[in-house]
N, C-alpha and C positions, 0 to 999 in steps of 0.2 A: 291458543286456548279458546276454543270456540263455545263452551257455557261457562260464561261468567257469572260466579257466584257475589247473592249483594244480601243485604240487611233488608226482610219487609221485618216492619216493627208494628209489633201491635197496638191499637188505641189505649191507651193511661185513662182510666177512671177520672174525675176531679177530683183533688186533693185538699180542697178547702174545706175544713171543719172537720179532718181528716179525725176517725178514732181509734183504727186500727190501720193493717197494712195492705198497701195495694202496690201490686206487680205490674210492669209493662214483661212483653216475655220477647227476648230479641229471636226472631224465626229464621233458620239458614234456608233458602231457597234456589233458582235457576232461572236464569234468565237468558234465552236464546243470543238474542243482538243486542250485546253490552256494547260501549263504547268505548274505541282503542284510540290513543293517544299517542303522538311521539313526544320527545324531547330531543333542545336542541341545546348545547352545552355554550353558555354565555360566558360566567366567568369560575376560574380554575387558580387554584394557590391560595386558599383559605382553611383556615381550621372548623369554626363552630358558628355558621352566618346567622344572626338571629333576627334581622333584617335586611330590608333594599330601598331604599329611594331612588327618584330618578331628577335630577336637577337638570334646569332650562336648557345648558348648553349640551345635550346629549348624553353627558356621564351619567355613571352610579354614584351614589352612596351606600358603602356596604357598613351594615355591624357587625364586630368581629364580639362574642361574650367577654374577651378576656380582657376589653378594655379600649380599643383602637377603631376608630373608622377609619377607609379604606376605601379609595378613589378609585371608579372604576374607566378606563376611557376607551377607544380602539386600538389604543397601544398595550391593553392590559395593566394593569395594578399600578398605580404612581410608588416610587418606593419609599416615598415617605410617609405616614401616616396625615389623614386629615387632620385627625387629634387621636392622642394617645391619653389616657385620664391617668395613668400612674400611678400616683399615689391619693389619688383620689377616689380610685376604689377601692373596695376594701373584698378583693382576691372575688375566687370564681368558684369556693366549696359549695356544694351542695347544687342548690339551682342560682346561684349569686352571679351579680358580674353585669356588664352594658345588657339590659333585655329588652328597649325598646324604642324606637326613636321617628318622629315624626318631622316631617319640614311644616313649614306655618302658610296657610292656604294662599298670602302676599308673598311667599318665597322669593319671587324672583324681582321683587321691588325692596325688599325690607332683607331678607338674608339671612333669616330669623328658624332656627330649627330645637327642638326640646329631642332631651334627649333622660331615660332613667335607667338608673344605675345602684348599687348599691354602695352607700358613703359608709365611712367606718363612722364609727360611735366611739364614745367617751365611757357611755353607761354599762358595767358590768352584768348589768341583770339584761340588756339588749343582745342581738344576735349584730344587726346592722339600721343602718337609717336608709329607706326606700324614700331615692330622690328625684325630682323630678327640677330637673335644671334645663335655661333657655341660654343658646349659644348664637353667633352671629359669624356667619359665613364673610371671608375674605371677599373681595369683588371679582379676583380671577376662580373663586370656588375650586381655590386649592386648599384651604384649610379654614379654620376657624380666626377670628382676631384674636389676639392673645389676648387674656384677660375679661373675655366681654363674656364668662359664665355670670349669668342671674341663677340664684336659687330659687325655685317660684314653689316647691314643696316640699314637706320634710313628713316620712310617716316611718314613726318608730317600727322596727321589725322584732318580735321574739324570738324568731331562728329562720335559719337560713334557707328554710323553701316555703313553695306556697308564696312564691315573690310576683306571680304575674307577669307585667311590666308592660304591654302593649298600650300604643298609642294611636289614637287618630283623631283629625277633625270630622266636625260635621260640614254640612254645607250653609247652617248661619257662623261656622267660625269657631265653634263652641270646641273645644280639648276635651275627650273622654281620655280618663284613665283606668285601667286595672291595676286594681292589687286584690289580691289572696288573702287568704286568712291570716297568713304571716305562722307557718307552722313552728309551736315550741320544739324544745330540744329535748325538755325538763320531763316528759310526759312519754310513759311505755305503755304498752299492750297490757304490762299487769297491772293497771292501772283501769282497768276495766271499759267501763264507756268513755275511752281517752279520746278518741274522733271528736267529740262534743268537746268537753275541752279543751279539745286545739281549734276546733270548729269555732266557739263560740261568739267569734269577735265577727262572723258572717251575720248574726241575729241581732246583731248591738249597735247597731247606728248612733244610738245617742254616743257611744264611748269611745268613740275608736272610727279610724276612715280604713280600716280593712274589710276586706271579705265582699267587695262592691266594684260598681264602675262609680267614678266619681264622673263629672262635667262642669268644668271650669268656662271661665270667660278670660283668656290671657292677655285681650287686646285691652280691655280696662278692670285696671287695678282697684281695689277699693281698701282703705283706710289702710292698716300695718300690712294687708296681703300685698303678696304681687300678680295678685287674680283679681277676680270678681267672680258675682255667684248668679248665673242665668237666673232672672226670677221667673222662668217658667220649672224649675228644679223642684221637683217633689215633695220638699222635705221644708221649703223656704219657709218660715211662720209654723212649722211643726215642729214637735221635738224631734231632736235628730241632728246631726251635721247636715249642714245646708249644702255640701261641696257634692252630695249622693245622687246618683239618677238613678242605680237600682242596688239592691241589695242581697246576700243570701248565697255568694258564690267562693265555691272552695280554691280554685287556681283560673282564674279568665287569664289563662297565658295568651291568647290569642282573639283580639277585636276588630271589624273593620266595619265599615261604613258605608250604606248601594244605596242611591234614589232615597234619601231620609229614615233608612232601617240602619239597624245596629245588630251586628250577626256578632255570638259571643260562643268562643268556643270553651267549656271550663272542665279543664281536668279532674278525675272521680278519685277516692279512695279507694273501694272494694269492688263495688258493684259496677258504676256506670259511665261511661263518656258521653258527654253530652250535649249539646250544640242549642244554642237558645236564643229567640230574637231581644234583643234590649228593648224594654218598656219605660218609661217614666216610671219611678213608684215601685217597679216589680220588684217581689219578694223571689226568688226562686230556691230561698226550702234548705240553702244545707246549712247544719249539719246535720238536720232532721229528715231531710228528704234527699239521696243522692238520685238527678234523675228524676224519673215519676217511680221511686222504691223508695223503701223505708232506710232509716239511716245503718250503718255499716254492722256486719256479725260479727260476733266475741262466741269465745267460750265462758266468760265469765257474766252470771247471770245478775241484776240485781234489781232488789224491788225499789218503787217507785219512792220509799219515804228517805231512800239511798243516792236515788237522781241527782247525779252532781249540778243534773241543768240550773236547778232549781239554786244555784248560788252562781249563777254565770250573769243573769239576767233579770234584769228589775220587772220584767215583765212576770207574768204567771204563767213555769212551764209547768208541763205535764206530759207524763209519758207514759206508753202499756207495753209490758214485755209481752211478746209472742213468741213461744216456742214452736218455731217451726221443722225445721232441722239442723237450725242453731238460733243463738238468740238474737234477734231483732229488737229495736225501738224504733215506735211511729209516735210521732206528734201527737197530740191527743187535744180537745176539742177547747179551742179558746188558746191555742198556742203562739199563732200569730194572729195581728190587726187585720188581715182582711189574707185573700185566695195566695197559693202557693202558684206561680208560673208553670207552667210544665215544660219540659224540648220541646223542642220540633222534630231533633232526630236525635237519639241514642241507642248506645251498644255496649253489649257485654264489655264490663272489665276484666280481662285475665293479664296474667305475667305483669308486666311493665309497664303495658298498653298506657299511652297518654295520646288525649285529641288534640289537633295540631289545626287550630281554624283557622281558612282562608277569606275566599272573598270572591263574591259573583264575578263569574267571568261575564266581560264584555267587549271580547275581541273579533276580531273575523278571520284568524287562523282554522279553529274549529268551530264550524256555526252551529254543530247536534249541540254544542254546550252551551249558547247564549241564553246572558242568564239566568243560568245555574248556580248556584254555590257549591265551590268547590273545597273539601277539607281533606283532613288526610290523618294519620297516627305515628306519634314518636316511636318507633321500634323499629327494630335490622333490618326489618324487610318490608317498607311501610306500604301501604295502601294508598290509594288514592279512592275519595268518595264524593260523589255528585248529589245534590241533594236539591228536588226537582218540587220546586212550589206545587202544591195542589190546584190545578184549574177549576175551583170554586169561588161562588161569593163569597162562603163562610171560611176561605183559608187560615183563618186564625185560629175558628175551632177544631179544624180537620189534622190534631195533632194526633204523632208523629208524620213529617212531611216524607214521602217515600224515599229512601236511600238505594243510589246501585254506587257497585265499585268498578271502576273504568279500569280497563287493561293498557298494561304500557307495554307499545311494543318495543321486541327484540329482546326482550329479558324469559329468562321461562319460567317464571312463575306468574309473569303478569303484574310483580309490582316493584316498586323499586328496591335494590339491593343495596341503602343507605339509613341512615335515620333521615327523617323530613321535621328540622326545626322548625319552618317561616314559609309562609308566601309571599308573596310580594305581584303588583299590580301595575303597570305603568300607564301611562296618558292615553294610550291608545285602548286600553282595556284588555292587554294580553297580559297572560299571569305565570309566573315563574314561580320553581321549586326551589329552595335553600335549604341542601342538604349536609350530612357527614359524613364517614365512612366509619370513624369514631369521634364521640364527645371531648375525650381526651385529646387525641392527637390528630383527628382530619381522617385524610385530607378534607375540606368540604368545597363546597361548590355549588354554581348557581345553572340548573338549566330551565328555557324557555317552553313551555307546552305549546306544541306542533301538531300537524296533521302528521298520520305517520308516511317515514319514506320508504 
């Protein structure tokens, strides 16, 4: 495939003080010399990998969704699990199940690894409880200590998607978490502007630790938590949960962490996939703003004295219906406390399409990519996407950052013939794909981005 087709995206309006709607429009274009890529097949005998680590003595640690970490060594697969959670999960319907797990930046002194999962509940009116529990590695890093699970978070779920789960440190130490808005079950399309009320626990800081990245301090505890709360945290002495670093995001399935930036990939509902730097503080808009677009189309229209927002939130919302070629709601002026975030890069949402965020390469396998941030999309025949900093001073304002799609070779269409759940990054700064063949049943498997052979 010698013209690779990529995303230019066009510039988003600002969206603060928004009172009507404003479009980004994603452009198909042609790009002579894309960049091609090999893969080189690491590890094979897996179902649905929704992670990778790399521990000191040269293995993997894989997550498997369905509950089980899994040893990776040069002998292939240890047959025992590192840990199996059992019955401590509570099953893998919808998007449930082990979705995200981090080792502790003292890893290989302390042995200390967090790992979130979906714990069952007690509560009838709950879907599940989204846990974020700290484990301790054996000293030969073949399994965990029995016993030595700490619970260190507990955040009630309404239904079983919209769970997030991704984990990572910063470089003071600090645990980012994602969760999602926590999608109900209770709530249908005839239900008119249902997205907002599933949505609405993304705009509520004060009530609820959904719809956000949270930023914990794991290494000290403070009073009945098993955290502490960074007091450079946004929210510290404001109203709000103090556990928040940003807010306003429908599904951050996927977060990681380059040189003191936070790259956040959050899955869209109708319209948008969208890829966004973490800020302290930042709002980024849903379920008012999917993207830089207004929030999601209905057939069913209703005037504003009907606005369900308007009983979601202590705040004072406000909405205008726009009859465009279906009905829209945007924000309307006094909706939030201060500027809505925009991407950096977004794309048309069609079919299935979910963004699948990775993390700047910084290997010396392929040098065209040093870098770059690399992401990719959950569907049969995913994509892979480069996503190339603007070389200006004002890169922060020069949003959307240019998008291409990189060709993988020996496949004929150029991209992969798997879903792509995970990336994954090792010590050396070379970056691996974690894929499936199906969700359901596999096979999946992990390979390594190569120069092509």
């Amino acid at each position: 495939m010698n013209r690779r087709q990529f995303l230019a995206l066009g510039t988003a309006a600002g969206l603060a003080g928004l009172s009507g709607c404003t479009f980004s429009r994603a452009v198909e274009s042609q790009q002579e010399d894309g960049i091609t890529i090999g893969l080189e097949t690491v590890v094979e005998g897996l179902t649905l990998p929704t992670g990778m680590a790399f521990l000191p003595d040269g293995s993997r640690l894989l997550v498997e969704r369905a509950g089980e970490l899994r040893r990776h060594t040069d002998s292939g697969l240890d047959e025992t699990p590192f840990l199996a959670l059992g019955d401590r999960l509570d099953g893998t319907e919808s998007e449930k199940g082990l979705v995200g797990m981090a080792l502790h930046p003292e890893f290989e002194s302390n042995r200390r690894l967090f790992l979130r999962y979906s714990a069952p509940t007690t509560d009838p009116e709950l879907s599940h409880i989204a846990a974020l529990s700290e484990f301790r590695a054996r000293e030969d890093l073949t399994g965990v200590v029995e016993g030595s699970e700490k619970r260190v978070l507990e955040v009630p779920q309404p239904g079983p998607a919209h769970n997030a789960g991704a984990l990572t440190f910063d470089e003071n130490g600090y645990l980012y978490v994602a969760l999602g808005d926590g999608q109900r079950t209770d709530i249908g399309e005839e239900n008119g502007l249902w997205w907002y009320q599933q949505g609405g626990a993304a705009q509520n800081p004060e009530a609820n630790l959904r719809g956000g990245i949270l930023r914990i301090d794991v290494d000290n505890p403070e009073g009945d938590r098993a955290y502490g709360i960074p007091s450079e945290n946004p929210l510290v002495g404001q109203d709000g949960h103090d556990e928040f670093y940003a807010w306003g995001l429908r599904n951050p399935y996927r977060i990681s962490t380059d040189q003191g930036r936070l790259f956040i990939g959050d899955v869209g509902e109708h319209i948008r996939e969208s890829v966004y730097l973490g800020e302290s503080g930042a709002n980024y808009g849903w379920p008012m703003i999917e993207g830089s677009s207004c929030g999601a189309s209905t057939s069913i229209g209703h005037s504003i004295s009907e606005n369900p927002l308007n009983a979601l939130n202590p705040k004072t919302w406000v909405a205008q219906v726009n009859r465009i070629s279906s009905t829209k709601v945007c924000p309307g002026t006094g909706t939030t406390d201060g500027d809505i975030t925009q991407p950096i890069a977004e794309y048309s949402r069609s079919g299935a399409r979910a963004v699948t965020g990775g993390y700047v390469y910084r290997g010396d396998a392929v040098p065209e990519l040093s870098g770059v941030y690399l992401f990719g999309d959950y569907i049969p025949q995913a994509p892979i996407f480069a996503l190339q900093e603007p070389d200006s001073d004002s890169a922060s304002e020069d949003r959307p950052w240019p998008v291409t799609e990189l060709e993988i070779a020996g496949t004929e269409s150029g991209r992969l013939n798997e879903f792509l759940v995970s990336f994954a990054r090792d010590p050396a700064g070379e970056m691996y794909l974690l894929t499936t063949r199906s969700p359901a049943n596999g096979p999946g498997r992990v390979r390594r981005i190569t120069t092509p052979q």
